[in-house]
C-alpha positions in Angstrom: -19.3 -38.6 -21.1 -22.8 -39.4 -21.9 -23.6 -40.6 -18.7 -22.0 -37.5 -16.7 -24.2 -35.3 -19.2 -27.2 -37.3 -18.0 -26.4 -36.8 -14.3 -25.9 -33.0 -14.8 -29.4 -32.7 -16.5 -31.3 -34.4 -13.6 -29.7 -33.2 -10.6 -30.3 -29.7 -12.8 -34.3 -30.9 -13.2 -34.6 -32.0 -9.4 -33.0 -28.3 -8.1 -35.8 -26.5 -10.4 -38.1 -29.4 -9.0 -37.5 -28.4 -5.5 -37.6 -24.7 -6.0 -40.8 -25.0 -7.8 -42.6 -27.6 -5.0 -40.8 -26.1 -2.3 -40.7 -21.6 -2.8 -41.1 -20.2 0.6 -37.9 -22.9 2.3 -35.9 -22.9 -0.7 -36.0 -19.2 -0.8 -35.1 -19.0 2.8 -32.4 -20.8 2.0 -30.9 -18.8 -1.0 -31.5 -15.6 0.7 -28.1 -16.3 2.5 -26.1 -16.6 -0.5 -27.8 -14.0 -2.9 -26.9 -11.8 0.2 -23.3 -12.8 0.3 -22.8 -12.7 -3.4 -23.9 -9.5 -3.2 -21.7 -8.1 -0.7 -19.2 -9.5 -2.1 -19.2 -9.0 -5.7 -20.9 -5.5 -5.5 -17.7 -4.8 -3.3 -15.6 -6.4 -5.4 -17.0 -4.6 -8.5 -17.2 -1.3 -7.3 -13.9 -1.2 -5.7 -12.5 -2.5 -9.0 -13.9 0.0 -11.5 -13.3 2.6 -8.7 -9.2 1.3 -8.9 -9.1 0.7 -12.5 -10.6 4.6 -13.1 -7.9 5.9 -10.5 -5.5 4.1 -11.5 -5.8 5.6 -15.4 -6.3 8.6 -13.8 -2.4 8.2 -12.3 -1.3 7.0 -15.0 -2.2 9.8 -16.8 0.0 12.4 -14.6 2.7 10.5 -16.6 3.8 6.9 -16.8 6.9 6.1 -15.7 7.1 9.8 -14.2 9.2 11.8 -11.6 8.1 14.9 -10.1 10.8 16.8 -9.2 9.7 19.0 -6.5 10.8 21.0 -3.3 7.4 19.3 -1.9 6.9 15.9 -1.1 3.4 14.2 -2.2 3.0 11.8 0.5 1.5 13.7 2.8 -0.1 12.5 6.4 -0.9 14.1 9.7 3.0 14.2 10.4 4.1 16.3 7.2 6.7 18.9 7.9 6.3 21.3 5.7 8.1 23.9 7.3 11.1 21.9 6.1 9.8 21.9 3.0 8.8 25.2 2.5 12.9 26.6 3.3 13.7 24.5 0.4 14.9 26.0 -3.1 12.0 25.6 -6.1 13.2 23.9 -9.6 14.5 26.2 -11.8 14.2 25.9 -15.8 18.2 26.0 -16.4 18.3 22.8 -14.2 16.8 20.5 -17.4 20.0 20.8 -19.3 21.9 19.5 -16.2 20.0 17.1 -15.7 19.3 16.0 -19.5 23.1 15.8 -19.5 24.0 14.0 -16.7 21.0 11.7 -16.8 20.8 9.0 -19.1 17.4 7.6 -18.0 15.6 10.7 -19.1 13.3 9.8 -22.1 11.1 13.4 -21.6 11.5 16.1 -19.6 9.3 19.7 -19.1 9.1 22.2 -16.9 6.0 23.4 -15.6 4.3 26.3 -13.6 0.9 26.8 -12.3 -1.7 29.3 -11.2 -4.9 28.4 -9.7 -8.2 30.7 -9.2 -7.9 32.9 -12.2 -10.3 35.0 -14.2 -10.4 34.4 -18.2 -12.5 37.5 -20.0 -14.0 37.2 -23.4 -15.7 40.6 -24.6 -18.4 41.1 -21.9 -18.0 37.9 -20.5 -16.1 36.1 -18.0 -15.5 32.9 -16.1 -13.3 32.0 -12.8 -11.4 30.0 -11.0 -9.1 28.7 -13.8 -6.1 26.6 -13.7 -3.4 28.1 -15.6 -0.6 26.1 -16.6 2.9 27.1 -17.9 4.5 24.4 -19.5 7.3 23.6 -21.6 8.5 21.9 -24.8 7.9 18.2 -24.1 5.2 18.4 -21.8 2.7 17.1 -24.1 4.4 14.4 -25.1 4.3 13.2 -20.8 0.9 13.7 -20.6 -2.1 12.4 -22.2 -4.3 14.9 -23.8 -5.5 15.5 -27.1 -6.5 18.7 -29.5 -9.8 18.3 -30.4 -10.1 22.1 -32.5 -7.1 23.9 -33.8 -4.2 22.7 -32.7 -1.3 22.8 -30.1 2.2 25.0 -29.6 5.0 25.2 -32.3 8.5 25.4 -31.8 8.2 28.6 -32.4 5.3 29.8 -30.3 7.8 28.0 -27.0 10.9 30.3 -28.4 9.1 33.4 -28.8 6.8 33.4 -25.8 3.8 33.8 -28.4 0.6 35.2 -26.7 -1.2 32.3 -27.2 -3.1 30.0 -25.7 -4.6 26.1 -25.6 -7.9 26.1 -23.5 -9.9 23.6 -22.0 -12.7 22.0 -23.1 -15.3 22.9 -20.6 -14.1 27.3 -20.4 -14.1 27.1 -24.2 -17.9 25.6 -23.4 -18.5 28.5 -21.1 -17.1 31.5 -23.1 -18.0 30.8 -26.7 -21.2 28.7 -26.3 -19.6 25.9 -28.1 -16.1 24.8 -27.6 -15.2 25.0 -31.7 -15.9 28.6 -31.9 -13.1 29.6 -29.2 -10.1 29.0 -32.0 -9.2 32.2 -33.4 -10.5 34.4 -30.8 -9.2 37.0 -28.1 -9.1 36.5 -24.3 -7.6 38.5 -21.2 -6.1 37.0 -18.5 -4.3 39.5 -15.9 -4.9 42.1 -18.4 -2.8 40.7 -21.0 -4.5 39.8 -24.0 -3.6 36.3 -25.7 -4.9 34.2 -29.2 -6.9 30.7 -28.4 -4.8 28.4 -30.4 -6.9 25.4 -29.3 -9.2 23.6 -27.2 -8.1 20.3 -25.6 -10.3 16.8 -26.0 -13.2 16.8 -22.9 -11.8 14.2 -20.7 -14.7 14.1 -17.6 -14.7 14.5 -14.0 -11.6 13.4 -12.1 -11.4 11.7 -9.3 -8.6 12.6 -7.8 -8.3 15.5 -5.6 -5.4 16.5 -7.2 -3.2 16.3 -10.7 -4.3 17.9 -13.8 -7.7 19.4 -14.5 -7.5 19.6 -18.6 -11.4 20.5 -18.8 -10.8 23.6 -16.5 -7.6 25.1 -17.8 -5.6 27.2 -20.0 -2.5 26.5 -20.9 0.3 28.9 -21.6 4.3 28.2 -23.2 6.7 29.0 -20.2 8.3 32.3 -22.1 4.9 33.4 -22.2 3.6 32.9 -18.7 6.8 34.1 -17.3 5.6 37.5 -18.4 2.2 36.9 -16.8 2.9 35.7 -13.6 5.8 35.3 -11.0 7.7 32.3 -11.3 8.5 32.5 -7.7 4.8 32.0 -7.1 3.9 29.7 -9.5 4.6 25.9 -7.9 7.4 25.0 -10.4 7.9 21.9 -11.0 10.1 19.6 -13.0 8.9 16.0 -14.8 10.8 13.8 -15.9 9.7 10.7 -17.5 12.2 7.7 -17.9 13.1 5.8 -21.3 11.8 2.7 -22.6 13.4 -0.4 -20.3 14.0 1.9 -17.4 12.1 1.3 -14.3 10.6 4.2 -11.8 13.2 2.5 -9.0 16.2 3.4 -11.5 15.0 6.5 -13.0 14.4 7.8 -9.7 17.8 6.6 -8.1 19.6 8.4 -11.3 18.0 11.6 -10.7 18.8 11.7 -6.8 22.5 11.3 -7.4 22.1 14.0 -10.3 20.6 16.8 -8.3 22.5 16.3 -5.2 25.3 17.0 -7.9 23.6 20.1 -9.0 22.7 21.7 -5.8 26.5 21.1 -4.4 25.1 18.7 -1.4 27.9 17.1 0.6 27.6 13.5 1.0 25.6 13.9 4.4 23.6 16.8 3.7 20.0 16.3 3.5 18.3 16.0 0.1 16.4 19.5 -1.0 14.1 18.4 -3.0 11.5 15.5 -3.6 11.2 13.1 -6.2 7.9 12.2 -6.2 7.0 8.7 -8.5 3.7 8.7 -10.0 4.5 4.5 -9.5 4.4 5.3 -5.7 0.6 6.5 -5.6 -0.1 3.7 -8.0 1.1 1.3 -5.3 -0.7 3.5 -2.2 -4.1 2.9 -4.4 -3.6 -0.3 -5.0 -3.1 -0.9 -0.8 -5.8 1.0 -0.3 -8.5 -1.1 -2.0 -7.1 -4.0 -1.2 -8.3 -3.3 2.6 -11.8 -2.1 1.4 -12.0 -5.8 -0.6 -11.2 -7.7 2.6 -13.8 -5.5 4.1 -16.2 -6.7 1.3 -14.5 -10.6 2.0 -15.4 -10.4 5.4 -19.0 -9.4 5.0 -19.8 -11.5 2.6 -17.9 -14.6 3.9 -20.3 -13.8 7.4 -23.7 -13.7 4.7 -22.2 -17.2 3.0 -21.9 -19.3 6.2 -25.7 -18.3 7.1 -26.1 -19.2 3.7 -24.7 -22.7 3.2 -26.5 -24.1 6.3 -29.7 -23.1 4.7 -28.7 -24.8 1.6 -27.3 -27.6 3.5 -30.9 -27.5 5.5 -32.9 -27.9 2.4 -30.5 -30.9 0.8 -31.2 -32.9 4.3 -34.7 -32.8 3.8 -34.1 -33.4 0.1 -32.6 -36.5 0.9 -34.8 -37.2 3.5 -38.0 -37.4 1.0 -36.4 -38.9 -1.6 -34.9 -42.1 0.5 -36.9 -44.6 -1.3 -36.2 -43.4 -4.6 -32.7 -43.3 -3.9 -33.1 -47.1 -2.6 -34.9 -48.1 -5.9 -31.8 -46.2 -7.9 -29.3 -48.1 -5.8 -31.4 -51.6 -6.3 -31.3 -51.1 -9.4 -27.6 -50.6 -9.9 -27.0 -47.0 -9.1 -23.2 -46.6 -7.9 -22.6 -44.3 -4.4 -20.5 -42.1 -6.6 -23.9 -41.9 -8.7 -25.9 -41.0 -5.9 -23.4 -38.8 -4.3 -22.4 -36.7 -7.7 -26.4 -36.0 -8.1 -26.6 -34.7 -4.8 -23.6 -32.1 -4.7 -24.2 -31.1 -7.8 -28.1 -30.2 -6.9 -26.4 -28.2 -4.3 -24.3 -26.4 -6.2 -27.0 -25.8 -8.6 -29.7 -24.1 -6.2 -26.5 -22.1 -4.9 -26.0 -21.1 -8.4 -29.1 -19.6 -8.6 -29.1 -17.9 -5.7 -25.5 -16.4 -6.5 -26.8 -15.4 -10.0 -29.9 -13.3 -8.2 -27.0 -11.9 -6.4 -25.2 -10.5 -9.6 -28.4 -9.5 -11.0 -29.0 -7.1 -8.1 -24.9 -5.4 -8.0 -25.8 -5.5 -12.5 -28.7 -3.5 -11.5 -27.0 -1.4 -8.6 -24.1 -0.7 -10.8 -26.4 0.6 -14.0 -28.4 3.3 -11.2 -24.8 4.0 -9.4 -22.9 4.5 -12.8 -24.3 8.4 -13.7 -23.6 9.4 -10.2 -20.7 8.6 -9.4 -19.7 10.1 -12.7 -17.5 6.7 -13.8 -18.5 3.7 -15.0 -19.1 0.3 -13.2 -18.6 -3.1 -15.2 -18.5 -6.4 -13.5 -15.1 -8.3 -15.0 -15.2 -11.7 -16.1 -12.9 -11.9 -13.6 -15.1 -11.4 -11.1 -18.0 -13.1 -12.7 -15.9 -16.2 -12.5 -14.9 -15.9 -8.8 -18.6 -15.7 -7.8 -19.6 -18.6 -9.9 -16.6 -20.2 -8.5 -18.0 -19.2 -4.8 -21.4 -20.4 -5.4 -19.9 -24.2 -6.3 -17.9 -24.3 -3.9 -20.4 -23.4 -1.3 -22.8 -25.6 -2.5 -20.6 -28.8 -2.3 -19.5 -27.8 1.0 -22.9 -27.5 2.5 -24.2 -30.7 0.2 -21.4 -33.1 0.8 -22.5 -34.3 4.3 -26.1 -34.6 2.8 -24.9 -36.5 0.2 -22.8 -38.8 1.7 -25.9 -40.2 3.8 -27.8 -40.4 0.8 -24.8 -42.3 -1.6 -24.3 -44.7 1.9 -27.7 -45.8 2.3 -29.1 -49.7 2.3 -31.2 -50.0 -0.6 -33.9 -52.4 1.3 -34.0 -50.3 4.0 -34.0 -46.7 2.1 -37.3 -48.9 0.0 -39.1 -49.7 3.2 -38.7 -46.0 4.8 -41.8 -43.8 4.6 
């Protein structure tokens, strides 16, 4: 053990040595692999925090969650919705049908909603509001929380109270600050409605779509009904699935159950969509696994230039240092001596360049962070694979070095100039 510590601290020594004597060539050399850690790690790190912050984002239309909807979500330049558009939208009475012939379903709510309205407060006013008509259980599907006042009773659902939970950011808008909005009046439509309280500020989202809790008002269903149209309102109908039941199940359990509903024959096409949140997880998740390779590629192209350089600088190495390596190997050094204090030299100048590598993406993630309005953290994870990267390259372009140098005649190496 002691010896092994002893050969780690001077091939350790000799890579600072030759940085130190040698600036200009050695960092030639490293410029290859700072570059290719950096491609790939500031890929790799960006593309993971961008995953990780869509992914929550998914997850929090509803884990384990079925959109039932006369729309499908996939999308693409091939989407017919004039089949879609014939077909008939959710309807509230179709929850107890399905609550009783389901047994997957954990929660279920139905919910409407009404884009680019107008919310008035006294002389004031602000636009292009979401607002949502919801049921029951909806808040028990979706992840939100009441940061002043509070949320819907029972009662307030049964009644079709004229009252209403706001976002964080209108509440901001109207009332200066958000606290201040609980207890007051505002007009929608001209229909005048009590703030009962202002939702948790969750940030920017970046999905294009799903629910926008910062820029919303949320009504009880009884209560929008008498707002708005139902017709008109994209009604829709979540379900999420118990504990122990997978999306697959869940959703093959529902399909079977509206078919019942809606009286389809056995070859009649489905009429509605059941759209999986678990579905766009998986679609993200494809997605940035291209853009990695994409980094992979890059990188692995920066690497290659870079290990020959490293490789360059270990033949010289070896090539100065022949008589010293004779008078180690006269002396009793082994070839697996010689050879170990080589490739690990290597991999410790590769090191250094792949650390100046995660120092720049560290510094490119801190001034990208604000921007992009989520934050980006390198993983350990990640910080392992790069130090991983950098050994591995640097035994790779050491090992033919070092084999000259662990093979050579010890008279001979003595008597070389």
């Amino acid at each position: 053990m002691r010896k092994t510590f002893e050969i780690l601290a001077a091939s350790f020594r000799l890579a600072f040595q030759e940085l130190r004597n040698n600036k200009l060539r050695t960092f030639l050399s490293l410029f290859g692999v700072t570059i290719g850690i950096f491609c790939i790690i500031g890929v790799l790190t960006t593309v993971d925090s961008l995953e990780k912050n869509i992914q929550n984002e998914v997850k929090a239309l509803g884990t384990n969650t079925i959109y039932i909807d006369k729309w499908d979500y996939s999308g693409g330049a091939d989407y017919p919705w004039w089949k879609y558009v014939k077909r008939p939208n959710p309807k509230y009475e179709e929850m107890r049908l399905i609550r009783a012939k389901t047994n997957a379903v954990g929660y279920m709510a139905f919910t409407l909603n009404a884009g680019g309205q107008t919310v008035i407060y006294q002389a004031d006013q602000i636009e292009n509001v979401s607002v949502y008509g919801v049921s029951e259980e909806f808040n028990s599907i979706q992840s939100f929380e009441i940061q002043y006042g509070r949320y819907f009773t029972q009662s307030d659902f049964d009644r079709g109270n004229a009252t209403v939970v706001m976002g964080y950011d209108n509440a901001e808008k109207l009332f200066g600050r958000p606290e201040k909005a609980v207890g007051q009046q505002v007009t929608i439509r001209g229909k005048r409605m009590v703030v009962l309280g202002v939702i948790e500020k969750k940030g920017k989202s970046l999905l294009v779509s799903g629910w926008d809790f910062d820029n919303c008002v949320i009504l009880s269903y009884n209560f929008f009904r008498q707002v708005y149209d139902e017709k008109y309102s994209n009604p829709v109908i979540m379900v999420q699935g118990r504990e122990n039941v997978t999306p697959a199940a869940l959703k093959d359990e529902l399909k079977g159950t509206m078919r019942a509903i809606h009286r389809l024959s056995p070859t009649a096409e489905d009429d509605f969509a059941l759209n999986a949140i678990s579905d766009f997880s998986d679609a993200v998740t494809k997605l940035f696994s291209t853009v990695d390779f994409g980094g992979w590629l890059i990188g692995m192209l920066s690497l290659v230039v870079g290990a020959f350089g490293i490789a360059n600088i270990m033949f010289v190495t070896v090539r100065e240092r022949t008589p010293i390596i004779g008078l180690k190997k006269a002396i009793g050094a082994k070839k697996r001596t010689i050879l170990s204090e080589f490739l690990l030299e290597s991999a410790f100048i590769c090191i250094i360049g792949g650390v100046i590598g995660l120092l720049l993406v560290f510094i490119l993630a801190k001034i990208l962070s604000g921007p992009l309005h989520f934050d980006i953290s390198i993983s350990y994870s990640i910080l392992g694979l790069a130090i991983s990267i950098c050994i591995v390259i640097g035994i790779l372009a050491g090992i033919i070095p070092a084999t000259i140098a662990a093979r050579m005649d010890p008279v001979v190496a003595i008597r070389s100039k």
